[in-house]
C-alpha positions as semicolon CSV with decimal commas, in nm:
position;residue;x (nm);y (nm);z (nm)
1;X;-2,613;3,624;-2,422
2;X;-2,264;3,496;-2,297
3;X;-2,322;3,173;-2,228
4;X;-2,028;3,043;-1,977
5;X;-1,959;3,385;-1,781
6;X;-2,267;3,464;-1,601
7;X;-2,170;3,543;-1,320
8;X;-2,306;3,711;-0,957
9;X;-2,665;3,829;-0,911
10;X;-2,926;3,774;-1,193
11;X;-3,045;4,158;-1,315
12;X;-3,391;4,228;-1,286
13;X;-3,472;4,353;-1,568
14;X;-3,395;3,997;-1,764
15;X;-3,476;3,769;-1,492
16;X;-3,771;3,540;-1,540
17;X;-4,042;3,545;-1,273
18;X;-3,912;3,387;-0,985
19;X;-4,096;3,182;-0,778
20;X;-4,207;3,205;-0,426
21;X;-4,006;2,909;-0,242
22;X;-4,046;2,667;0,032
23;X;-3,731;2,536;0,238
24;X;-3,675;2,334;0,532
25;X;-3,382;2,256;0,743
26;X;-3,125;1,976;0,630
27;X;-2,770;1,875;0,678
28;X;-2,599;1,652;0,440
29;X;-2,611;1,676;0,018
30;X;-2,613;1,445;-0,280
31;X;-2,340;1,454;-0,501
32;X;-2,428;1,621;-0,820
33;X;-2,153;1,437;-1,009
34;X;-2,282;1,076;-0,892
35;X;-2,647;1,129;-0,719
36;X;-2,560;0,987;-0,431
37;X;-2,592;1,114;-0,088
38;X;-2,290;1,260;0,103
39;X;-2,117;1,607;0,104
40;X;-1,988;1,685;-0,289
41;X;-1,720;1,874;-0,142
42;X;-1,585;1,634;0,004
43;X;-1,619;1,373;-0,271
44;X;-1,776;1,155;-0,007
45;X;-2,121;0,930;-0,164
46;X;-2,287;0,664;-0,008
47;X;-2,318;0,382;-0,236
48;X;-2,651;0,263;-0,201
49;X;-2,789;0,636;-0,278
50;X;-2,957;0,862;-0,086
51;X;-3,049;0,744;0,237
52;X;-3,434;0,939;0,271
53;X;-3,725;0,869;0,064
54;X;-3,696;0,779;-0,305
55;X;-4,036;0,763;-0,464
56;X;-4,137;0,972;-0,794
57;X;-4,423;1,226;-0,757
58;X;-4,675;1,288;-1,004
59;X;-4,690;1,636;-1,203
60;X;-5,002;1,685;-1,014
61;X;-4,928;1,650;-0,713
62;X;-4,576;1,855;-0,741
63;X;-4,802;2,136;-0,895
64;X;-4,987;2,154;-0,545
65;X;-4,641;2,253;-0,362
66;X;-4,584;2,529;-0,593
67;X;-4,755;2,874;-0,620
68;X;-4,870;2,841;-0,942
69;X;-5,110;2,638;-1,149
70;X;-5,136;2,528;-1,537
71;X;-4,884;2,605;-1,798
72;X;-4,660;2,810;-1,512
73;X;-4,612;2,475;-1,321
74;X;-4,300;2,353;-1,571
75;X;-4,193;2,040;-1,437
76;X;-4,309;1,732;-1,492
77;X;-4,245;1,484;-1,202
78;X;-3,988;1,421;-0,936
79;X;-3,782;1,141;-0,997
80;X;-3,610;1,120;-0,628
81;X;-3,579;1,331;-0,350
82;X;-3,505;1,296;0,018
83;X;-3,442;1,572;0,258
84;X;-3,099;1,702;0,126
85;X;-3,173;1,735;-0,226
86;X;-3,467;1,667;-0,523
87;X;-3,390;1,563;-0,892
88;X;-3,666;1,710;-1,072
89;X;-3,773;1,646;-1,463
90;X;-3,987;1,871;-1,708
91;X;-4,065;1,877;-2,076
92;X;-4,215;2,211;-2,080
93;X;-3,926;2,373;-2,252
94;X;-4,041;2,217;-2,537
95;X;-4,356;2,342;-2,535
96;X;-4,457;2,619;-2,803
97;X;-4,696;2,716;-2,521
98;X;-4,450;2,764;-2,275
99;X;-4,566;3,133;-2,104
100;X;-4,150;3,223;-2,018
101;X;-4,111;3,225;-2,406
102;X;-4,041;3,530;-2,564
103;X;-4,067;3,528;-2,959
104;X;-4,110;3,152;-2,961
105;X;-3,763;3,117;-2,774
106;X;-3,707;2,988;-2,416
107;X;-3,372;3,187;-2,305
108;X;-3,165;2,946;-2,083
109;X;-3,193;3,200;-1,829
110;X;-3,561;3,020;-1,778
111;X;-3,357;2,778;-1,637
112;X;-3,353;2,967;-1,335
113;X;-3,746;2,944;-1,252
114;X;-3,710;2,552;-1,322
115;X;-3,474;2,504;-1,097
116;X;-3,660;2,744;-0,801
117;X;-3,953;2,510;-0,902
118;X;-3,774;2,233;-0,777
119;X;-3,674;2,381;-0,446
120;X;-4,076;2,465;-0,379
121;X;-4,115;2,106;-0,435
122;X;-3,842;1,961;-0,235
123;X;-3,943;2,231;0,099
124;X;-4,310;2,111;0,086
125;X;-4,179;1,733;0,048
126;X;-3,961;1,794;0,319
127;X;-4,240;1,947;0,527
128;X;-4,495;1,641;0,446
129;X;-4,289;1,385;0,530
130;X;-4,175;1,551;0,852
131;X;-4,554;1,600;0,924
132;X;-4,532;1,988;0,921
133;X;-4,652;2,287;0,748
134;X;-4,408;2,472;0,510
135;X;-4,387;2,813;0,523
136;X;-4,422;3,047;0,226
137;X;-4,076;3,205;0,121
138;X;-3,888;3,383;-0,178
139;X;-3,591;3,338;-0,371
140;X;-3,367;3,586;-0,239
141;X;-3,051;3,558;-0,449
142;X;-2,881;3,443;-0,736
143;X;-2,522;3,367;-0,693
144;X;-2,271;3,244;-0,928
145;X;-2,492;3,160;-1,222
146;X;-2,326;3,031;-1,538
147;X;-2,540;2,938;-1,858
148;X;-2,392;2,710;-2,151
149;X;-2,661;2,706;-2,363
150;X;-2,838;3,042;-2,506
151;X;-3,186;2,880;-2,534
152;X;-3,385;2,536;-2,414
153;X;-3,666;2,515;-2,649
154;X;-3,453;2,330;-2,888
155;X;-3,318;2,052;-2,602
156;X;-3,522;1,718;-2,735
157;X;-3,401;1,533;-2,408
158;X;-3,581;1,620;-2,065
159;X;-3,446;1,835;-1,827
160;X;-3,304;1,713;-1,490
161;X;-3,325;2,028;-1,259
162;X;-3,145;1,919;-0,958
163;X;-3,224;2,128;-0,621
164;X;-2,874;2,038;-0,340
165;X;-2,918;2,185;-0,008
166;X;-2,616;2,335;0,124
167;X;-2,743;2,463;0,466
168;X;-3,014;2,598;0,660
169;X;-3,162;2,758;0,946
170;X;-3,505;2,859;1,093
171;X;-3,479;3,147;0,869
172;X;-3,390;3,063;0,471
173;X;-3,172;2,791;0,310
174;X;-2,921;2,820;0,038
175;X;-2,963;2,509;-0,227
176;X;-2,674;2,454;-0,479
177;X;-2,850;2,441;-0,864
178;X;-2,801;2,230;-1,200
179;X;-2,994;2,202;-1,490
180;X;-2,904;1,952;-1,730
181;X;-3,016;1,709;-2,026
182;X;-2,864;1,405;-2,111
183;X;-2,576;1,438;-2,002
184;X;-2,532;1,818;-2,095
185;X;-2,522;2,104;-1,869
186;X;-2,689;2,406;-1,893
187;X;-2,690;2,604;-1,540
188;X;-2,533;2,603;-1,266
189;X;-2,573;2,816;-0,989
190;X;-2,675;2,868;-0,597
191;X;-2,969;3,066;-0,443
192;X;-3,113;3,164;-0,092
193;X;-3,481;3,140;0,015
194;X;-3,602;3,363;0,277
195;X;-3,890;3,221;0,482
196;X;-4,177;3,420;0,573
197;X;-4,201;3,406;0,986
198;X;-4,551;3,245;1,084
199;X;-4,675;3,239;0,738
200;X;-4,769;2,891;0,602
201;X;-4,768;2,866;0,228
């Protein structure tokens, strides 16, 4: 696998199962080079952090805001999150029991279904804390991935799968992607969800 020139839409016949997503509308971002809140293209941050809800959610209660259940949930708790952006951490990668391993490796293009994980979790966070319902989506797209690492099952550190919302409407939202572990990056990348209209997930 190249690991640095990934680029444009993920092929199919490689790709990980991708997860069905939930999204909801936001306007700002956190900065993925300091995790603060404020627009990253800007280089703007607000210094005491994001300004929504910081609060860490359990592994079994993130599992209930994705659409799938045991071994196929992969990450492990949320460590922060308000409604621009979630900073996600797993330990499955590790896992000889991991069910995206292929010949006991976990190719970093796994990375992918961590990191759509972690926008399920921030659109149903989003949703709860609003007071609504979220709708059942899919990932759309893959746009501008880049991989630096061939495989994960031999990371010891967690990884931090960071989900930054870019912009949305009623309709999908397009989230800016990073997977990393201490201090090391391993994707990056953006992707649209499409929501389904009148469907709750």
């Amino acid at each position: 696998m190249n690991k640095a020139d990934k680029h444009g839409e993920t092929p199919n016949p490689s790709q990980p199962p991708l997860v069905r997503g939930r999204a909801d509308s936001g306007k700002a971002a956190i900065s993925p080079e300091t995790g603060q809140a404020g627009n990253p293209r800007s280089g703007c941050s607000h210094k005491g952090g994001p300004r929504g809800v910081i609060e860490k959610v359990t592994k079994d209660e993130l599992c209930q805001l994705v659409p799938h259940s045991g071994a196929m949930c992969l990450l492990q708790e949320v460590a922060e999150w308000d409604e621009d952006q979630i900073l996600c951490l797993a330990t499955s990668h590790r896992d000889p029991a991991n069910p995206l391993r292929h010949e006991g490796r976990l190719p970093a293009l796994c990375a992918i279904e961590y990191a759509a994980q972690a926008m399920a979790v921030h659109g149903g966070l989003t949703a709860r804390k609003s007071r609504g319902k979220p709708r059942a989506g899919f990932l759309g797209s893959v746009r501008d991935l880049k991989l630096f690492a061939d495989y994960l099952e031999d990371i010891a550190a967690p990884l931090e799968v960071r989900a930054i919302k870019q912009l949305a409407d009623a309709n999908h939202s397009l989230y800016e992607l990073r997977v990393s572990s201490a201090g090391r990056e391993l994707m990056t990348g953006r992707a649209a969800v499409f929501l389904q209209n009148g469907d709750e997930a």
